[in-house]
PyMOL Python script that loads the backbone (N, CA, C, O; Angstrom):
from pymol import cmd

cmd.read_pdbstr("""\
ATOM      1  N   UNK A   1     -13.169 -10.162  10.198  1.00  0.00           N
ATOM      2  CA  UNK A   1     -12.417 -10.844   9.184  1.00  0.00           C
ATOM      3  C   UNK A   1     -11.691  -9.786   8.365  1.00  0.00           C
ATOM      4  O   UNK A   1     -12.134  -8.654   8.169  1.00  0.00           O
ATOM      5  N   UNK A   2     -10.634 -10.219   7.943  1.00  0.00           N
ATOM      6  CA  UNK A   2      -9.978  -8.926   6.827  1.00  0.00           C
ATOM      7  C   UNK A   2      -9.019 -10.244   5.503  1.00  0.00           C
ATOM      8  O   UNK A   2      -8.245 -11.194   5.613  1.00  0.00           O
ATOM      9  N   UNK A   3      -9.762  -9.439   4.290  1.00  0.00           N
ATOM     10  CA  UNK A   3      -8.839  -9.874   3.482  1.00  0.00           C
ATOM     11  C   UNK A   3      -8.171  -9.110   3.245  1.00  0.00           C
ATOM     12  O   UNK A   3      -8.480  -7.929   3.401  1.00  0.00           O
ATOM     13  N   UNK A   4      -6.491  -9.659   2.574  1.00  0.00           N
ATOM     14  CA  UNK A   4      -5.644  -8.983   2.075  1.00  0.00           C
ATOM     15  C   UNK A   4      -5.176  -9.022   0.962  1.00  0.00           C
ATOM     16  O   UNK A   4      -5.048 -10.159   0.509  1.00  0.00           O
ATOM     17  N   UNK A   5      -4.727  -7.838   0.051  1.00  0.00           N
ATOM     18  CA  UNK A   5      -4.542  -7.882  -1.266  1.00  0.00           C
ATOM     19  C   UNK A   5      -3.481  -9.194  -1.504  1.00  0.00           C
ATOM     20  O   UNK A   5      -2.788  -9.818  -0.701  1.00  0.00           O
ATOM     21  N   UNK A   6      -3.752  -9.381  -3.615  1.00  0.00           N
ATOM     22  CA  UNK A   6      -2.607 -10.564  -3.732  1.00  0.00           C
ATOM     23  C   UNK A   6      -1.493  -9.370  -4.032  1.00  0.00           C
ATOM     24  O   UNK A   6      -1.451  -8.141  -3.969  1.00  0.00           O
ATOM     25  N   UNK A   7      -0.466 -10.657  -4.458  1.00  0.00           N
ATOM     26  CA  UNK A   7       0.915  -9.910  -5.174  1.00  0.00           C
ATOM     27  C   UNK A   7       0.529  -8.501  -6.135  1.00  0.00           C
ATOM     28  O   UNK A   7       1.114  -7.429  -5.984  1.00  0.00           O
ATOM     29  N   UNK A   8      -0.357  -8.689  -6.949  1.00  0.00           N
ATOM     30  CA  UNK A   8      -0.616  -8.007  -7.988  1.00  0.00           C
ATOM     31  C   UNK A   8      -1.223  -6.422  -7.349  1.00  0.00           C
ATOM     32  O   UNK A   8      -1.157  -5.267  -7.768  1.00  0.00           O
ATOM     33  N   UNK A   9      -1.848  -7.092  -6.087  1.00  0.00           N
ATOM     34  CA  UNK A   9      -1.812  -5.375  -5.416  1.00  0.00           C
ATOM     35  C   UNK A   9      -3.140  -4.675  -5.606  1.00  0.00           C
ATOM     36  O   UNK A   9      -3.470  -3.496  -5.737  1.00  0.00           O
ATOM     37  N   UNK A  10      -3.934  -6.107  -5.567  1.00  0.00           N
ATOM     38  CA  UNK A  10      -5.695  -5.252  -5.658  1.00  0.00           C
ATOM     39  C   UNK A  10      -5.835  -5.522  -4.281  1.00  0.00           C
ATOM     40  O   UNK A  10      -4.811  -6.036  -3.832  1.00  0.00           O
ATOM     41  N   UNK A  11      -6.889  -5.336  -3.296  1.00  0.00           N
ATOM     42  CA  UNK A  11      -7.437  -5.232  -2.152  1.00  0.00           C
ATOM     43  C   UNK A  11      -8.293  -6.605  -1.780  1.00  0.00           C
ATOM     44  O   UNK A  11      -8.321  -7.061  -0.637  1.00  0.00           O
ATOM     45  N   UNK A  12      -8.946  -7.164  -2.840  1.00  0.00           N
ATOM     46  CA  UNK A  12      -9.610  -8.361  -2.772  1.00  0.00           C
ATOM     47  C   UNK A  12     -11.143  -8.226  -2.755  1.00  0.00           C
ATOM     48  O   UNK A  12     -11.958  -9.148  -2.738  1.00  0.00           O
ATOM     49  N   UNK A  13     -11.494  -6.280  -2.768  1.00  0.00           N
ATOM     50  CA  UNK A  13     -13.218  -5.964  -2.396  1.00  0.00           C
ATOM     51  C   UNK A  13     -14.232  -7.156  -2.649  1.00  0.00           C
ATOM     52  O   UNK A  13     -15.108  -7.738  -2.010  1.00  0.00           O
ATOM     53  N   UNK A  14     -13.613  -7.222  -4.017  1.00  0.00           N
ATOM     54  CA  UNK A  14     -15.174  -8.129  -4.270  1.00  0.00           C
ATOM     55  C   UNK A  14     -15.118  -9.860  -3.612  1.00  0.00           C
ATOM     56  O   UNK A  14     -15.920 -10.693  -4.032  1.00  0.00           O
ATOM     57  N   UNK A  15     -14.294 -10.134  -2.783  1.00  0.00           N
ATOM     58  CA  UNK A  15     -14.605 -11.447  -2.232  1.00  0.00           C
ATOM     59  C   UNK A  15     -14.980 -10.790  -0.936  1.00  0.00           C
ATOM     60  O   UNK A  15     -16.084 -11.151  -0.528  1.00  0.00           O
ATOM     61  N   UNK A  16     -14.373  -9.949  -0.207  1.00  0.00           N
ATOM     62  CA  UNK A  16     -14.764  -8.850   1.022  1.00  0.00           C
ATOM     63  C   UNK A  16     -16.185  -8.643   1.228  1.00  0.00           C
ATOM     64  O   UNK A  16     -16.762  -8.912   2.282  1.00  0.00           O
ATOM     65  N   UNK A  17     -16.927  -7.984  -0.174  1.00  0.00           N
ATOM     66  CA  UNK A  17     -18.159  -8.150  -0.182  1.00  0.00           C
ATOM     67  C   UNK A  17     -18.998  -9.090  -0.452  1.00  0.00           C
ATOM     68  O   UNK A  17     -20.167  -8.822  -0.173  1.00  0.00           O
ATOM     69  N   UNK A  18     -18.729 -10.423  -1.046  1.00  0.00           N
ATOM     70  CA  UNK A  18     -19.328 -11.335  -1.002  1.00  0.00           C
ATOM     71  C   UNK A  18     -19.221 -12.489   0.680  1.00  0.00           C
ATOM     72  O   UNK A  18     -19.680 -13.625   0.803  1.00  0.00           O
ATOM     73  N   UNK A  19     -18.585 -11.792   1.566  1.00  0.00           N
ATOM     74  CA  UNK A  19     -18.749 -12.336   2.409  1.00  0.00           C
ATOM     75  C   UNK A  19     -19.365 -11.663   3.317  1.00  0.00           C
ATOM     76  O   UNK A  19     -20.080 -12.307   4.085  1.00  0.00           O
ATOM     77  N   UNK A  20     -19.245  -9.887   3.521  1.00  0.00           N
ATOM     78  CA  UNK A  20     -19.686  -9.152   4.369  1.00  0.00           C
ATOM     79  C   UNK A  20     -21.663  -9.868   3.852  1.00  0.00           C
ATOM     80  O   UNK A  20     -22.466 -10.098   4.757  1.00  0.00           O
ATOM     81  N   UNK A  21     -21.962 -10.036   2.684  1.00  0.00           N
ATOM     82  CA  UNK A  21     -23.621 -10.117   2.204  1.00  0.00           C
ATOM     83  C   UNK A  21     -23.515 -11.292   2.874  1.00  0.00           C
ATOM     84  O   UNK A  21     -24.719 -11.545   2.909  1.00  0.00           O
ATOM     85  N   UNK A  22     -22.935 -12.330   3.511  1.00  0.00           N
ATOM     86  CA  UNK A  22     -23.334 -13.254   4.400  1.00  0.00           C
ATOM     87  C   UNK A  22     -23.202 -12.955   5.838  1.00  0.00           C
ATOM     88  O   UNK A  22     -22.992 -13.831   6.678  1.00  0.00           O
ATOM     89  N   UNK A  23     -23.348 -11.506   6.146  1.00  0.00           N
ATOM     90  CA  UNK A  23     -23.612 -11.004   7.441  1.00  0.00           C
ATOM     91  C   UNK A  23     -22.192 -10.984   8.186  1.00  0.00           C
ATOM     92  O   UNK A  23     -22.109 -10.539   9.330  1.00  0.00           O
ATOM     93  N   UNK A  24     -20.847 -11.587   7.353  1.00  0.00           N
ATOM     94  CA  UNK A  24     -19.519 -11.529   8.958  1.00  0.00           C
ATOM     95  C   UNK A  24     -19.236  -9.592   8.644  1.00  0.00           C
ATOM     96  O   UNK A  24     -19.732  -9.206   7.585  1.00  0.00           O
ATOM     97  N   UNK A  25     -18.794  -8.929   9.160  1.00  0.00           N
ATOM     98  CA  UNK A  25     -17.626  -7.698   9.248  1.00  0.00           C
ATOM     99  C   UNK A  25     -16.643  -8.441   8.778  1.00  0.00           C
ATOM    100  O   UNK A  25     -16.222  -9.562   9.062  1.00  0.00           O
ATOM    101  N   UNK A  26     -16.289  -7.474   7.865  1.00  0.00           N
ATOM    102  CA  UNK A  26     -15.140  -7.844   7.198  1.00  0.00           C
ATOM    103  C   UNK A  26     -14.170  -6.493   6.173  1.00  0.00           C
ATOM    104  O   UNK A  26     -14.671  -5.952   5.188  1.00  0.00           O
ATOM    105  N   UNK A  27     -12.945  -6.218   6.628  1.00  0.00           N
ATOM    106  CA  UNK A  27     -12.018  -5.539   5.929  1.00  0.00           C
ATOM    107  C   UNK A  27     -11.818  -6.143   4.600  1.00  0.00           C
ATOM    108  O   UNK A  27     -11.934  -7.358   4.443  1.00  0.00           O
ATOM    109  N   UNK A  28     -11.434  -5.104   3.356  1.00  0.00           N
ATOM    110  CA  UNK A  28     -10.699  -5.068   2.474  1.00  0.00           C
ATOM    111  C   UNK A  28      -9.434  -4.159   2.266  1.00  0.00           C
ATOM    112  O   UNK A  28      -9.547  -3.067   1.710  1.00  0.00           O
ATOM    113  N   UNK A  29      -8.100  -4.680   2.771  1.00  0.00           N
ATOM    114  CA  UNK A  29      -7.081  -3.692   2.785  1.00  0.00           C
ATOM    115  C   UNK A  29      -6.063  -3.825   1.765  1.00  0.00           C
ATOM    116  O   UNK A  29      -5.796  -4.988   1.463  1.00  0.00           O
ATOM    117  N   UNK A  30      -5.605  -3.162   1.330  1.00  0.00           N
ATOM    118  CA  UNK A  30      -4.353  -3.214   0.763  1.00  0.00           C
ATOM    119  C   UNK A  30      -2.947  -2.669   1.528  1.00  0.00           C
ATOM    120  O   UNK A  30      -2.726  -1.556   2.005  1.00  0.00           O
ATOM    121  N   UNK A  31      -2.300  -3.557   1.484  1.00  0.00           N
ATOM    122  CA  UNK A  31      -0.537  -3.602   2.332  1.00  0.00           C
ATOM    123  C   UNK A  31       0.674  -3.002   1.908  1.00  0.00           C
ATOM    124  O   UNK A  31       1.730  -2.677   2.452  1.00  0.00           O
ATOM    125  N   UNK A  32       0.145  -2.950   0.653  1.00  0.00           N
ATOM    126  CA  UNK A  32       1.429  -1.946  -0.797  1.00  0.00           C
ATOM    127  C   UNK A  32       0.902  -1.552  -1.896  1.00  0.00           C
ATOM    128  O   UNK A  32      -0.244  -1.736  -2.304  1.00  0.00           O
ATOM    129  N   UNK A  33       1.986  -0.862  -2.491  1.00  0.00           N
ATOM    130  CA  UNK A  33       1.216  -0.102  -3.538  1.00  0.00           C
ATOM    131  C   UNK A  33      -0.080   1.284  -3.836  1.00  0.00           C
ATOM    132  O   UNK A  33      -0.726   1.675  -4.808  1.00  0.00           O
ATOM    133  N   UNK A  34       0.040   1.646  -2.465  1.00  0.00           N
ATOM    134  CA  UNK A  34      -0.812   2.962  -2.689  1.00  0.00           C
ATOM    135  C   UNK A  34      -0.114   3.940  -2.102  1.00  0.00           C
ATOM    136  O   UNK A  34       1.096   3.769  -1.956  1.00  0.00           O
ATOM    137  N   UNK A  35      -0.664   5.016  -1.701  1.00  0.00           N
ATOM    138  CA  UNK A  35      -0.152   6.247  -1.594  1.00  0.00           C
ATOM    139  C   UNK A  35       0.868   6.167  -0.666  1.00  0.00           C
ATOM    140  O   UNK A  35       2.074   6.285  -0.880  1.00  0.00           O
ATOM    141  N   UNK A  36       0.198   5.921   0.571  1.00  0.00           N
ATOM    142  CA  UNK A  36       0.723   6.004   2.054  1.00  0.00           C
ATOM    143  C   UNK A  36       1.555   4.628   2.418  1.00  0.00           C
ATOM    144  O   UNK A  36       2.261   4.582   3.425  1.00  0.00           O
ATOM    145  N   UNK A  37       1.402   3.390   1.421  1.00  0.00           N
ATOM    146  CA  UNK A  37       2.386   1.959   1.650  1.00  0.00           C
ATOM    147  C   UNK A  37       3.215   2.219   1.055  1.00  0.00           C
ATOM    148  O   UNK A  37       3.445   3.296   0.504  1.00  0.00           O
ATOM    149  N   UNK A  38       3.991   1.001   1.059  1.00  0.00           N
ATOM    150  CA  UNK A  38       5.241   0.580   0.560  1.00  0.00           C
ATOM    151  C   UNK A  38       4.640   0.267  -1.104  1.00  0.00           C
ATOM    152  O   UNK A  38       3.632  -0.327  -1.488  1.00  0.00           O
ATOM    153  N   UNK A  39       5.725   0.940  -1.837  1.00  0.00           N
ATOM    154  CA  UNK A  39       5.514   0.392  -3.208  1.00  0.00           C
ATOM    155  C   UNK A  39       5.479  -1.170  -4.036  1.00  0.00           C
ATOM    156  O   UNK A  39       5.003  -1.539  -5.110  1.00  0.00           O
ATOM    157  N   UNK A  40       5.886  -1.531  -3.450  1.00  0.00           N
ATOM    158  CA  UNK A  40       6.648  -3.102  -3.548  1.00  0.00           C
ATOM    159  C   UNK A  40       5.935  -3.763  -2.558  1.00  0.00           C
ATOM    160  O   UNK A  40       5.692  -3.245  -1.468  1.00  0.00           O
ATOM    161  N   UNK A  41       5.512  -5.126  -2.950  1.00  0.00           N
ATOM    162  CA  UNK A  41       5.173  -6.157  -2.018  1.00  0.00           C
ATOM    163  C   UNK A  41       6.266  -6.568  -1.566  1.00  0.00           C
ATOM    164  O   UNK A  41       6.263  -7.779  -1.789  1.00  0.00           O
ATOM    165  N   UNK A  42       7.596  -6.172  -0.853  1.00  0.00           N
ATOM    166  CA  UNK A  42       8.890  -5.906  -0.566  1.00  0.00           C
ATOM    167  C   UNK A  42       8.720  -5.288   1.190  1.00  0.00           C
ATOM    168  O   UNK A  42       7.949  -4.353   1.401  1.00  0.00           O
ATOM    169  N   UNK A  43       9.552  -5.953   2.395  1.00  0.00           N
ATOM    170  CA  UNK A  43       9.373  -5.124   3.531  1.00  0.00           C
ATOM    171  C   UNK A  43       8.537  -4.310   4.079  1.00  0.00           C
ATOM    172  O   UNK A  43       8.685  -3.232   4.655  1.00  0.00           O
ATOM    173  N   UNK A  44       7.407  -5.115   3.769  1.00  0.00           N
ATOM    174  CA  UNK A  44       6.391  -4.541   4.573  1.00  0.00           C
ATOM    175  C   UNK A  44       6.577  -4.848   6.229  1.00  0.00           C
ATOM    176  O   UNK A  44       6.930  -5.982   6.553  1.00  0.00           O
ATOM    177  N   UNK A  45       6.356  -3.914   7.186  1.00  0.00           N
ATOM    178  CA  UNK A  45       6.866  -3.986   7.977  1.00  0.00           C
ATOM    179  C   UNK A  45       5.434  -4.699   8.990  1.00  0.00           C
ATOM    180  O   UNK A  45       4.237  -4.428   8.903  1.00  0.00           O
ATOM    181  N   UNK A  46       6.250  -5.814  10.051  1.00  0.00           N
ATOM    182  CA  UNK A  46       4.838  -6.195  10.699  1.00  0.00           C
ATOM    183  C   UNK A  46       4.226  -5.341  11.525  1.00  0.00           C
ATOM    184  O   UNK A  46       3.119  -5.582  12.007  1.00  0.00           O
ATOM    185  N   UNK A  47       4.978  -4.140  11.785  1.00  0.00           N
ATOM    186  CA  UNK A  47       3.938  -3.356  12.708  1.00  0.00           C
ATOM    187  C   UNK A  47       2.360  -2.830  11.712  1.00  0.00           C
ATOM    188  O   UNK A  47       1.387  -2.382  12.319  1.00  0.00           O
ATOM    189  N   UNK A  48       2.357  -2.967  10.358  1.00  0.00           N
ATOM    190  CA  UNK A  48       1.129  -2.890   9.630  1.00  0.00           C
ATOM    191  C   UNK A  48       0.075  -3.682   9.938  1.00  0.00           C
ATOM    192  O   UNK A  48      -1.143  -3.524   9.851  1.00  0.00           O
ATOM    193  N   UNK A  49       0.780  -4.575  10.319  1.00  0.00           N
ATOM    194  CA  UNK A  49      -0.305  -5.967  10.300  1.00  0.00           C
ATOM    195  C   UNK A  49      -0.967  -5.937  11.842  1.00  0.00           C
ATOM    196  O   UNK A  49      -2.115  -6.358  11.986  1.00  0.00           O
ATOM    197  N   UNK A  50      -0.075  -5.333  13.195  1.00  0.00           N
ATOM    198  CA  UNK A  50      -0.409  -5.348  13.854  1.00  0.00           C
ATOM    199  C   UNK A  50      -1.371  -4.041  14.201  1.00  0.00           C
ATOM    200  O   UNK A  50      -2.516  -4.088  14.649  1.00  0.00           O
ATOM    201  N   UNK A  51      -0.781  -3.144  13.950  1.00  0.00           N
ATOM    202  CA  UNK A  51      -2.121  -2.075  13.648  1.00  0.00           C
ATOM    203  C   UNK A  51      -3.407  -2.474  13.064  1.00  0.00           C
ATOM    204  O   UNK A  51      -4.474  -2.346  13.665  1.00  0.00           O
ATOM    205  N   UNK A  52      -3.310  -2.879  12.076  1.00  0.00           N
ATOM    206  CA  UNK A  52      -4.689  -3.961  11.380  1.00  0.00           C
ATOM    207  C   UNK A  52      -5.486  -4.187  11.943  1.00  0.00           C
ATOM    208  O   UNK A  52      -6.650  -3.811  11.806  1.00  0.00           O
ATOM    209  N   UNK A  53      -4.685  -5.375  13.295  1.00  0.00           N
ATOM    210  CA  UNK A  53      -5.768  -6.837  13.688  1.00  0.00           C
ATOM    211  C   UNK A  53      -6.040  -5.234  15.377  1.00  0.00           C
ATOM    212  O   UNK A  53      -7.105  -5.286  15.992  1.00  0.00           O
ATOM    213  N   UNK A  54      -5.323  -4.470  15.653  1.00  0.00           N
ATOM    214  CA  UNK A  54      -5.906  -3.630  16.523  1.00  0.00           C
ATOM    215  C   UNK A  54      -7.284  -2.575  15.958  1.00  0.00           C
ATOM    216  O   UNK A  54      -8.343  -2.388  16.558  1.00  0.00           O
ATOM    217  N   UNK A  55      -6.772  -1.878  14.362  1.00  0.00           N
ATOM    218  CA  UNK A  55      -8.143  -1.390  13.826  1.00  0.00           C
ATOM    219  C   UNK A  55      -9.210  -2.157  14.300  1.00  0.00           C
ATOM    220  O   UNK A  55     -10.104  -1.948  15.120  1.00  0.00           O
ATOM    221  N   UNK A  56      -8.856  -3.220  13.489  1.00  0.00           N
ATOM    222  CA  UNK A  56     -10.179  -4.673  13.701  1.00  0.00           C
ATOM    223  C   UNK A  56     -11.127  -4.571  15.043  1.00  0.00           C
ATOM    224  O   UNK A  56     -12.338  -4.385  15.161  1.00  0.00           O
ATOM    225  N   UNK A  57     -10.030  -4.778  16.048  1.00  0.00           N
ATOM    226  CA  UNK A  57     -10.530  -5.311  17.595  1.00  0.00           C
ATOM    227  C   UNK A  57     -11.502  -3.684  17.684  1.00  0.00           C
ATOM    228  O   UNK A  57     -12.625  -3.800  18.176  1.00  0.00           O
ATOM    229  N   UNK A  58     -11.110  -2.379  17.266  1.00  0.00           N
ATOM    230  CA  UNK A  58     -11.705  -1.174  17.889  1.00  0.00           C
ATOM    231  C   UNK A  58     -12.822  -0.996  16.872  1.00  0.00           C
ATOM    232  O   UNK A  58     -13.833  -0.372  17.195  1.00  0.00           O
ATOM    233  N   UNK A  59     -12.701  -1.447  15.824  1.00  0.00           N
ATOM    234  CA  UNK A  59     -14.031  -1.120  15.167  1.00  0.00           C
ATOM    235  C   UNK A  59     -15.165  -2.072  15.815  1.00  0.00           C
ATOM    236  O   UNK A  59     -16.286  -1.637  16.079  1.00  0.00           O
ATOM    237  N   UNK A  60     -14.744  -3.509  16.063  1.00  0.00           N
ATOM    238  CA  UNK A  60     -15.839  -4.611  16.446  1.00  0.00           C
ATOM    239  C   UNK A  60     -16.611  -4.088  18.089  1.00  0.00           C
ATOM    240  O   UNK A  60     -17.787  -4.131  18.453  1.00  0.00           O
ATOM    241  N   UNK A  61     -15.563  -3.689  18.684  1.00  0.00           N
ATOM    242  CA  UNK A  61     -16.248  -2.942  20.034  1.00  0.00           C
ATOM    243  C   UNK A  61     -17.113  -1.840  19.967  1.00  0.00           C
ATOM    244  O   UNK A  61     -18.062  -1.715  20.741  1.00  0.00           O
ATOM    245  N   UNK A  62     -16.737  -0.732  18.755  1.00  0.00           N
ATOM    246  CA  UNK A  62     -17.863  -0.255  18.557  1.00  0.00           C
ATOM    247  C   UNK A  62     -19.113  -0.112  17.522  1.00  0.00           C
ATOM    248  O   UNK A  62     -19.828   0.788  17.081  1.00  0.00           O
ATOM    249  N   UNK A  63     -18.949  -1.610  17.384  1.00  0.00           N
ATOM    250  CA  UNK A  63     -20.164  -2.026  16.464  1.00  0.00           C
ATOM    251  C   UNK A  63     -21.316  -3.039  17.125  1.00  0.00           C
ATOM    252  O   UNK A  63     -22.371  -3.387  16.594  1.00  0.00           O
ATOM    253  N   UNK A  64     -20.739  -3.455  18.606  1.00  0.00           N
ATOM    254  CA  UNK A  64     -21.478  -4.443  19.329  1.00  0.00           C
ATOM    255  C   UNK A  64     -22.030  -3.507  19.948  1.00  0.00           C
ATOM    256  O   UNK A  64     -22.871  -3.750  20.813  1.00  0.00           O
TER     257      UNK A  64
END
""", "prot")
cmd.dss("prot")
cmd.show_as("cartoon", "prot")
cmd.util.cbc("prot")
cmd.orient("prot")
């Protein structure tokens, strides 16, 4: 599972962790606004998103 930050540009941790304590894996990312993103919730590009849901798939393979 992965949440994603709101407009305002927090990450969402603490719902992240209130779901990881019901046992799913679960991301907390942020999409803009930090070092290495886009400043602006503005053109974010979808290859982010698709890198993401690939992080996702390679961490879950080596967690089974």
């Amino acid at each position: 599972m992965i949440t994603l930050g709101t407009a305002e540009g927090d990450c969402l941790f603490e719902q992240a962790y209130q779901i990881a304590k019901k046992g799913y894996r679960v991301l907390a990312v942020y999409y803009f606004g930090k070092e290495t993103l886009r400043p602006k919730l503005a053109h974010v590009p979808l290859e982010f998103f698709h890198m993401l849901f690939n992080l996702q798939n390679s961490l879950l393979l080596h967690i089974r």
